[in-house]
C-alpha positions as CSV (number, residue, x, y, z in Angstrom):
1,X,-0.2,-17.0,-14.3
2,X,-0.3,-16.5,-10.5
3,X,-1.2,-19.3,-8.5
4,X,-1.7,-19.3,-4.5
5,X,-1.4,-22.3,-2.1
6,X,-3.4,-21.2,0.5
7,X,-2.1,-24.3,2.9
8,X,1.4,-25.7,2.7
9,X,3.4,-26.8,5.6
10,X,6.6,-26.1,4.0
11,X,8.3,-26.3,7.5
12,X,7.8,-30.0,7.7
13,X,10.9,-32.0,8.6
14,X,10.4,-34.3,5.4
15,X,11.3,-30.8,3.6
16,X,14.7,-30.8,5.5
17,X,17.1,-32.0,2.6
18,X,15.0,-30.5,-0.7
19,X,13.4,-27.4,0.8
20,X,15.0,-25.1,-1.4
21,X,14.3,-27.6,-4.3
22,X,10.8,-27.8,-3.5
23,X,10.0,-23.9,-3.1
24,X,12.0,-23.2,-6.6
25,X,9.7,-25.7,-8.4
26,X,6.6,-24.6,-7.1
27,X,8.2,-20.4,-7.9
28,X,8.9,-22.5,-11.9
29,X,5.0,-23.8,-11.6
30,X,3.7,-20.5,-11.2
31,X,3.0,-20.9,-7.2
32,X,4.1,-17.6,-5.7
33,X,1.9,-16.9,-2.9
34,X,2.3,-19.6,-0.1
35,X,0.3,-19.1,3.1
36,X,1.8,-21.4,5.8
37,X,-0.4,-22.9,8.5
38,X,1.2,-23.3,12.4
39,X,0.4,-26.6,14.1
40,X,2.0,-25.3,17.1
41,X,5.0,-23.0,19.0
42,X,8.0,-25.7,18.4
43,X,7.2,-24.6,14.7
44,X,7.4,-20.5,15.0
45,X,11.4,-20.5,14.3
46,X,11.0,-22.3,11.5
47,X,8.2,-20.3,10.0
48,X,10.1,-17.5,10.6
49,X,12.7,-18.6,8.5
50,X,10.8,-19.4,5.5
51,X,9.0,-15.4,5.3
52,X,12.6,-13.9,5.5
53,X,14.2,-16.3,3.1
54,X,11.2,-15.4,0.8
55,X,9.6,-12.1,1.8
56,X,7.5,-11.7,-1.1
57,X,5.6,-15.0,-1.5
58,X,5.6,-16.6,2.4
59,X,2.6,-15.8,4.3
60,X,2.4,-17.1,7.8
61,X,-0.4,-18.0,9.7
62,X,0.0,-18.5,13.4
63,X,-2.3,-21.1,15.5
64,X,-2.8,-24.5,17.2
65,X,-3.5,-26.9,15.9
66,X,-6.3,-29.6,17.4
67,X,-4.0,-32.7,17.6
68,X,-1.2,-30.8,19.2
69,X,-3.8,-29.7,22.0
70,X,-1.7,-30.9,25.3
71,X,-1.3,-30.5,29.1
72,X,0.3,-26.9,28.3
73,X,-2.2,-25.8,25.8
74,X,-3.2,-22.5,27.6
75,X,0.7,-21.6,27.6
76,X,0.4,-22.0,23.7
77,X,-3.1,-20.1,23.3
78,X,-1.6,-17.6,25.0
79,X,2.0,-17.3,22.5
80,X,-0.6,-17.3,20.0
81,X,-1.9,-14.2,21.1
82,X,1.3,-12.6,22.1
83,X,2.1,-13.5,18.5
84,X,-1.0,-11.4,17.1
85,X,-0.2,-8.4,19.6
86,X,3.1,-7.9,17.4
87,X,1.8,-9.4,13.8
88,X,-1.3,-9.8,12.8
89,X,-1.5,-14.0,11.8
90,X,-4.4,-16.2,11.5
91,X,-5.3,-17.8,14.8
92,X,-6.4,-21.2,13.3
93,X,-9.5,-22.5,15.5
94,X,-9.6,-19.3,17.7
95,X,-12.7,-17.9,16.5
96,X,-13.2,-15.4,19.4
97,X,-9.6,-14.3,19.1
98,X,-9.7,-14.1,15.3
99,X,-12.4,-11.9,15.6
100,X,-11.2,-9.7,17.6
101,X,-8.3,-9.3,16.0
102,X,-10.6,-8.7,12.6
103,X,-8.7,-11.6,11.0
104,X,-9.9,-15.0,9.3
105,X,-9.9,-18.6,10.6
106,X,-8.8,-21.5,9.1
107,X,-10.8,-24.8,10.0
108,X,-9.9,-28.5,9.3
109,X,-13.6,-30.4,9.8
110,X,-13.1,-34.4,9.2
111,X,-16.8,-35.8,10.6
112,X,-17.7,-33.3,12.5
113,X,-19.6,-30.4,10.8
114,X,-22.5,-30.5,12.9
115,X,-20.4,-29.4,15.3
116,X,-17.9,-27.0,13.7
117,X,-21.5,-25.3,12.4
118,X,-23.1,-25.0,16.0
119,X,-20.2,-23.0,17.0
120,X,-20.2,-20.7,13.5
121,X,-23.8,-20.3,14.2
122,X,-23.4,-18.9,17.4
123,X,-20.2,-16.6,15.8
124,X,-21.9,-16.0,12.6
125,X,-21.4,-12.0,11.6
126,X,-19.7,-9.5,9.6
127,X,-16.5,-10.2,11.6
128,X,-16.5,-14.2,10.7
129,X,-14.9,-15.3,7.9
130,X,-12.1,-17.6,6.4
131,X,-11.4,-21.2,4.7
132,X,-12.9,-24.4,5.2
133,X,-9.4,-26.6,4.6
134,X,-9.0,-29.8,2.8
135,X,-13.0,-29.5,2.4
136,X,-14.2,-32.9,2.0
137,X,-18.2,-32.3,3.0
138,X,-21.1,-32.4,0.9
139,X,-22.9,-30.4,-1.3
140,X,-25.6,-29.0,1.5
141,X,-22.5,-28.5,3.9
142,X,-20.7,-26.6,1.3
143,X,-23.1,-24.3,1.0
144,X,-23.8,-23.8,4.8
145,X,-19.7,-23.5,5.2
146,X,-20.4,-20.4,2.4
147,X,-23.2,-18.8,4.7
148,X,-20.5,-18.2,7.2
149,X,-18.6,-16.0,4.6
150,X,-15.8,-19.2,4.3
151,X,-14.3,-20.1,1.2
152,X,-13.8,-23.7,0.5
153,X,-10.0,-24.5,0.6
154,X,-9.9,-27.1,-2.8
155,X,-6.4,-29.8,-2.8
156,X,-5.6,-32.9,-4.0
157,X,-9.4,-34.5,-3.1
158,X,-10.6,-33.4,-5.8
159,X,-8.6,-35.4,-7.7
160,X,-9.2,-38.6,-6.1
161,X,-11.5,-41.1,-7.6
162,X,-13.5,-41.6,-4.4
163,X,-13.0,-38.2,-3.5
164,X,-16.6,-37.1,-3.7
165,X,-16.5,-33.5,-4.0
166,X,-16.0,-33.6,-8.2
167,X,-19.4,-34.5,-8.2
168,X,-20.8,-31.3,-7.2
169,X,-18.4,-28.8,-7.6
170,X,-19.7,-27.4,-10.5
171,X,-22.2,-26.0,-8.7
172,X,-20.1,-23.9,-6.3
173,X,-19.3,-20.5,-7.8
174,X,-15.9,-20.3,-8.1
175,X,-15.4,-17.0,-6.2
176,X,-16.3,-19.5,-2.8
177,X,-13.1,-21.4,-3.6
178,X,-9.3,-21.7,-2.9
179,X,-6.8,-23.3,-3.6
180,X,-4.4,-25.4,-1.3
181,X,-2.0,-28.6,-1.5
182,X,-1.6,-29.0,2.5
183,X,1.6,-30.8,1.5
184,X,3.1,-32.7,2.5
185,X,0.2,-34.1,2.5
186,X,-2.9,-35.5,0.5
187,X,-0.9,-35.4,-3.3
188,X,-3.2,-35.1,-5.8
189,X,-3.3,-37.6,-9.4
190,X,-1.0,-38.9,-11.0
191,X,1.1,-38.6,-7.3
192,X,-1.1,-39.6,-4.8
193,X,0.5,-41.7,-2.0
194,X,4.2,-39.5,-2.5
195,X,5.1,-36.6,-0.6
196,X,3.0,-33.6,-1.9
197,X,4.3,-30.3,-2.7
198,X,3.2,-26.6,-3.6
199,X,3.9,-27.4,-7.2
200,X,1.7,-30.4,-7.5
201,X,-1.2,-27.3,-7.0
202,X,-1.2,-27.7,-10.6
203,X,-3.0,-30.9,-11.4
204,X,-5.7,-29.6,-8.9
205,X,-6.1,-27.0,-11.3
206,X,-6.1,-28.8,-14.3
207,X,-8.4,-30.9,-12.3
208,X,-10.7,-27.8,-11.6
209,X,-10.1,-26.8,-15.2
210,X,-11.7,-29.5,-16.7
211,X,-14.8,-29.4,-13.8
212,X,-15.5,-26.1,-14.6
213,X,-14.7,-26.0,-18.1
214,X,-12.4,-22.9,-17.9
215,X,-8.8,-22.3,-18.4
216,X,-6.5,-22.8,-15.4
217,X,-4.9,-19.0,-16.4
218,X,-8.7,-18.0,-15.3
219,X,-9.2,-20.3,-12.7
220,X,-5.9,-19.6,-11.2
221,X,-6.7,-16.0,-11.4
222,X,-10.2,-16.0,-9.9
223,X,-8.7,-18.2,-6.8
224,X,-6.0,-16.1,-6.2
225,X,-8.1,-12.6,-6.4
226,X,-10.1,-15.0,-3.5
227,X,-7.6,-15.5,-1.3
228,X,-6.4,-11.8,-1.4
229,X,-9.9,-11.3,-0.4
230,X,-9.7,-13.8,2.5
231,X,-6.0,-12.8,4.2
232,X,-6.1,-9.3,3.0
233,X,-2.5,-10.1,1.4
Protein backbone atom coordinates (compact mmCIF):
# COMPACT_ATOMS: atom_id res chain seq x y z
CA UNK A 1 0.00 0.00 0.00
CA UNK A 2 1.28 3.44 -1.18
CA UNK A 3 0.17 6.27 0.64
CA UNK A 4 0.96 10.10 -0.22
CA UNK A 5 0.98 13.15 2.22
CA UNK A 6 0.31 15.77 -0.06
CA UNK A 7 1.20 18.56 2.85
CA UNK A 8 3.82 17.93 5.49
CA UNK A 9 6.15 20.52 6.76
CA UNK A 10 8.73 18.17 7.60
CA UNK A 11 11.30 21.11 7.94
CA UNK A 12 9.66 22.40 10.99
CA UNK A 13 12.09 23.11 13.91
CA UNK A 14 9.86 20.90 16.26
CA UNK A 15 11.26 18.03 13.86
CA UNK A 16 14.91 19.03 14.77
CA UNK A 17 15.77 16.19 17.33
CA UNK A 18 13.37 13.18 15.73
CA UNK A 19 13.42 14.01 12.08
CA UNK A 20 14.95 10.99 10.98
CA UNK A 21 12.54 9.11 13.50
CA UNK A 22 9.66 10.74 12.20
CA UNK A 23 10.29 10.16 8.26
CA UNK A 24 11.22 6.29 9.05
CA UNK A 25 7.89 5.78 10.70
CA UNK A 26 5.85 7.36 8.30
CA UNK A 27 8.42 5.12 5.29
CA UNK A 28 7.14 1.79 8.09
CA UNK A 29 3.30 3.27 7.76
CA UNK A 30 3.33 2.99 4.19
CA UNK A 31 3.84 7.03 3.50
CA UNK A 32 6.33 7.22 0.75
CA UNK A 33 5.46 10.16 -1.21
CA UNK A 34 5.76 13.42 0.84
CA UNK A 35 5.11 16.73 -0.94
CA UNK A 36 6.56 19.57 1.25
CA UNK A 37 4.98 23.03 1.20
CA UNK A 38 7.42 26.41 1.54
CA UNK A 39 6.20 29.09 3.91
CA UNK A 40 8.96 31.17 2.76
CA UNK A 41 12.98 31.69 1.56
CA UNK A 42 14.52 31.15 5.25
CA UNK A 43 13.03 27.59 4.68
CA UNK A 44 14.71 26.69 0.98
CA UNK A 45 18.01 25.16 2.64
CA UNK A 46 16.24 23.16 4.62
CA UNK A 47 13.96 21.73 1.97
CA UNK A 48 16.69 21.16 0.13
CA UNK A 49 18.06 18.93 2.48
CA UNK A 50 15.17 16.73 3.02
CA UNK A 51 14.82 15.89 -1.32
CA UNK A 52 18.60 14.85 -1.29
CA UNK A 53 18.44 12.87 1.90
CA UNK A 54 15.37 11.16 0.36
CA UNK A 55 15.35 11.57 -3.43
CA UNK A 56 12.69 9.19 -4.07
CA UNK A 57 9.84 10.15 -1.76
CA UNK A 58 10.47 14.22 -1.08
CA UNK A 59 8.64 16.46 -3.30
CA UNK A 60 9.14 20.16 -2.77
CA UNK A 61 6.89 22.80 -3.43
CA UNK A 62 8.29 26.27 -3.43
CA UNK A 63 5.96 29.42 -2.36
CA UNK A 64 5.00 32.10 0.15
CA UNK A 65 3.10 31.74 2.31
CA UNK A 66 0.19 34.45 3.35
CA UNK A 67 1.35 35.07 7.02
CA UNK A 68 4.98 35.41 6.15
CA UNK A 69 3.85 38.26 3.67
CA UNK A 70 6.35 41.20 4.95
CA UNK A 71 7.96 44.57 4.11
CA UNK A 72 10.30 42.47 1.64
CA UNK A 73 7.67 40.35 0.05
CA UNK A 74 8.44 41.38 -3.63
CA UNK A 75 12.22 40.30 -2.88
CA UNK A 76 10.67 36.72 -1.98
CA UNK A 77 7.98 36.68 -4.98
CA UNK A 78 10.71 37.14 -6.98
CA UNK A 79 13.22 34.02 -5.33
CA UNK A 80 10.14 32.28 -5.92
CA UNK A 81 10.35 32.71 -9.51
CA UNK A 82 13.98 32.44 -9.82
CA UNK A 83 13.35 29.20 -8.08
CA UNK A 84 10.78 27.99 -10.90
CA UNK A 85 13.28 29.24 -13.77
CA UNK A 86 15.71 26.31 -12.54
CA UNK A 87 12.99 23.75 -10.99
CA UNK A 88 9.71 23.53 -11.71
CA UNK A 89 7.91 23.85 -7.81
CA UNK A 90 4.46 24.82 -6.99
CA UNK A 91 4.14 28.52 -6.38
CA UNK A 92 1.62 28.32 -3.55
CA UNK A 93 -0.89 31.46 -3.92
CA UNK A 94 0.70 32.61 -7.28
CA UNK A 95 -1.97 31.84 -9.51
CA UNK A 96 -0.66 33.90 -12.51
CA UNK A 97 2.84 32.50 -12.00
CA UNK A 98 1.65 28.99 -11.54
CA UNK A 99 0.04 29.15 -14.65
CA UNK A 100 2.43 30.25 -16.51
CA UNK A 101 4.67 27.96 -15.48
CA UNK A 102 1.73 25.14 -16.31
CA UNK A 103 2.02 24.01 -12.72
CA UNK A 104 -0.76 23.64 -9.78
CA UNK A 105 -1.49 25.80 -6.76
CA UNK A 106 -1.90 25.02 -3.43
CA UNK A 107 -4.52 27.22 -1.46
CA UNK A 108 -5.18 27.38 2.41
CA UNK A 109 -8.96 29.21 2.60
CA UNK A 110 -9.94 29.64 6.48
CA UNK A 111 -13.28 32.12 6.03
CA UNK A 112 -12.69 33.47 3.12
CA UNK A 113 -13.92 31.50 0.07
CA UNK A 114 -15.94 34.06 -1.38
CA UNK A 115 -13.03 35.57 -1.94
CA UNK A 116 -10.43 32.89 -2.91
CA UNK A 117 -13.48 31.99 -5.59
CA UNK A 118 -13.73 35.62 -7.17
CA UNK A 119 -10.18 35.36 -8.00
CA UNK A 120 -10.48 31.36 -9.43
CA UNK A 121 -13.31 32.71 -11.34
CA UNK A 122 -11.54 35.24 -12.94
CA UNK A 123 -8.43 32.38 -13.56
CA UNK A 124 -10.76 29.62 -14.13
CA UNK A 125 -9.32 27.48 -17.36
CA UNK A 126 -7.61 24.53 -18.66
CA UNK A 127 -4.29 25.91 -17.14
CA UNK A 128 -5.91 26.22 -13.30
CA UNK A 129 -5.68 23.45 -11.20
CA UNK A 130 -4.41 22.08 -7.76
CA UNK A 131 -5.48 21.39 -3.96
CA UNK A 132 -7.69 23.12 -1.73
CA UNK A 133 -5.50 22.33 1.71
CA UNK A 134 -6.80 21.45 5.04
CA UNK A 135 -10.36 21.86 3.28
CA UNK A 136 -12.70 22.76 6.00
CA UNK A 137 -15.71 24.37 3.72
CA UNK A 138 -19.03 23.09 3.00
CA UNK A 139 -20.66 20.88 0.86
CA UNK A 140 -21.74 23.66 -1.90
CA UNK A 141 -18.02 25.11 -1.57
CA UNK A 142 -16.63 21.73 -2.07
CA UNK A 143 -18.06 21.37 -5.10
CA UNK A 144 -17.43 25.00 -6.47
CA UNK A 145 -13.56 24.29 -5.24
CA UNK A 146 -14.01 21.03 -7.78
CA UNK A 147 -15.25 23.33 -10.71
CA UNK A 148 -11.84 24.86 -10.68
CA UNK A 149 -10.24 21.41 -11.41
CA UNK A 150 -8.89 21.44 -7.41
CA UNK A 151 -8.84 18.46 -5.49
CA UNK A 152 -9.72 18.71 -1.87
CA UNK A 153 -6.61 18.14 0.34
CA UNK A 154 -8.45 15.74 3.30
CA UNK A 155 -6.17 15.66 7.08
CA UNK A 156 -6.86 15.30 10.44
CA UNK A 157 -10.51 17.41 10.20
CA UNK A 158 -12.04 14.78 9.25
CA UNK A 159 -11.46 13.10 12.18
CA UNK A 160 -12.57 15.72 14.52
CA UNK A 161 -15.94 15.44 16.15
CA UNK A 162 -16.88 19.00 15.23
CA UNK A 163 -15.04 18.79 12.18
CA UNK A 164 -17.97 19.10 9.85
CA UNK A 165 -16.78 17.85 6.69
CA UNK A 166 -17.59 13.82 7.70
CA UNK A 167 -21.00 14.77 7.17
CA UNK A 168 -20.87 15.12 3.57
CA UNK A 169 -18.02 13.51 2.36
CA UNK A 170 -19.57 10.74 1.05
CA UNK A 171 -20.83 12.62 -1.51
CA UNK A 172 -17.57 13.80 -2.95
CA UNK A 173 -16.20 11.26 -5.50
CA UNK A 174 -13.11 10.17 -4.29
CA UNK A 175 -11.08 10.95 -7.40
CA UNK A 176 -11.60 14.96 -6.11
CA UNK A 177 -9.67 14.07 -2.95
CA UNK A 178 -6.09 13.98 -1.30
CA UNK A 179 -4.62 13.21 1.25
CA UNK A 180 -2.49 15.42 3.68
CA UNK A 181 -1.42 15.58 7.50
CA UNK A 182 0.00 19.35 7.37
CA UNK A 183 2.01 18.26 10.42
CA UNK A 184 3.04 19.40 12.55
CA UNK A 185 -0.05 20.37 12.63
CA UNK A 186 -3.85 19.59 13.03
CA UNK A 187 -3.28 15.61 14.39
CA UNK A 188 -5.99 13.63 13.71
CA UNK A 189 -7.98 11.05 16.50
CA UNK A 190 -6.86 9.41 18.86
CA UNK A 191 -3.69 12.32 18.78
CA UNK A 192 -5.27 15.43 18.38
CA UNK A 193 -3.63 18.26 20.44
CA UNK A 194 0.22 16.38 19.96
CA UNK A 195 2.60 17.12 17.34
CA UNK A 196 1.30 15.50 14.06
CA UNK A 197 3.28 13.60 11.78
CA UNK A 198 3.24 11.92 8.12
CA UNK A 199 2.46 8.61 9.81
CA UNK A 200 -0.57 9.70 11.64
CA UNK A 201 -1.96 9.91 7.62
CA UNK A 202 -3.27 6.67 8.59
CA UNK A 203 -6.13 7.24 10.96
CA UNK A 204 -7.38 9.73 8.29
CA UNK A 205 -7.56 6.86 6.17
CA UNK A 206 -9.11 4.62 8.33
CA UNK A 207 -11.19 7.54 8.96
CA UNK A 208 -12.04 7.83 5.23
CA UNK A 209 -12.34 4.10 5.16
CA UNK A 210 -15.09 3.80 7.17
CA UNK A 211 -16.92 7.12 5.41
CA UNK A 212 -16.69 5.63 2.23
CA UNK A 213 -17.08 2.12 3.10
CA UNK A 214 -13.94 0.99 1.22
CA UNK A 215 -10.65 -0.50 2.12
CA UNK A 216 -7.89 1.98 3.00
CA UNK A 217 -5.52 -0.38 0.34
CA UNK A 218 -8.24 1.21 -2.28
CA UNK A 219 -8.62 4.44 -0.84
CA UNK A 220 -4.95 4.91 -0.48
CA UNK A 221 -4.56 3.83 -3.90
CA UNK A 222 -7.19 5.99 -5.58
CA UNK A 223 -5.65 9.22 -3.53
CA UNK A 224 -2.32 8.58 -4.53
CA UNK A 225 -3.20 7.89 -8.45
CA UNK A 226 -4.81 11.71 -7.55
CA UNK A 227 -2.12 13.39 -6.57
CA UNK A 228 0.19 11.98 -9.38
CA UNK A 229 -2.49 13.54 -11.39
CA UNK A 230 -2.22 16.93 -9.62
CA UNK A 231 1.94 17.35 -9.34
CA UNK A 232 2.61 15.31 -12.28
CA UNK A 233 5.07 13.26 -9.86
Amino acid sequence: MIITDTHTHLYSEVFNEDRTEVIERALAAGVTRFFIPAIDSTYTESMYALEKSYPENMFLMMGLHPTHVKEDYLEELNHVKQQLKSRKFVAIGEIQLAKHYKLPIVIHCRGAFDQVFEILEEEKGADLHGIFHCFTGTFEQAQQAISYNMKLGIGGVATFVNGRIDKFLKRIDLKHIVLETDSPYLSPVPNRGKRNESSFIVNVLDKLSTIYRMSKEDIAAITTQNSKDVFKR
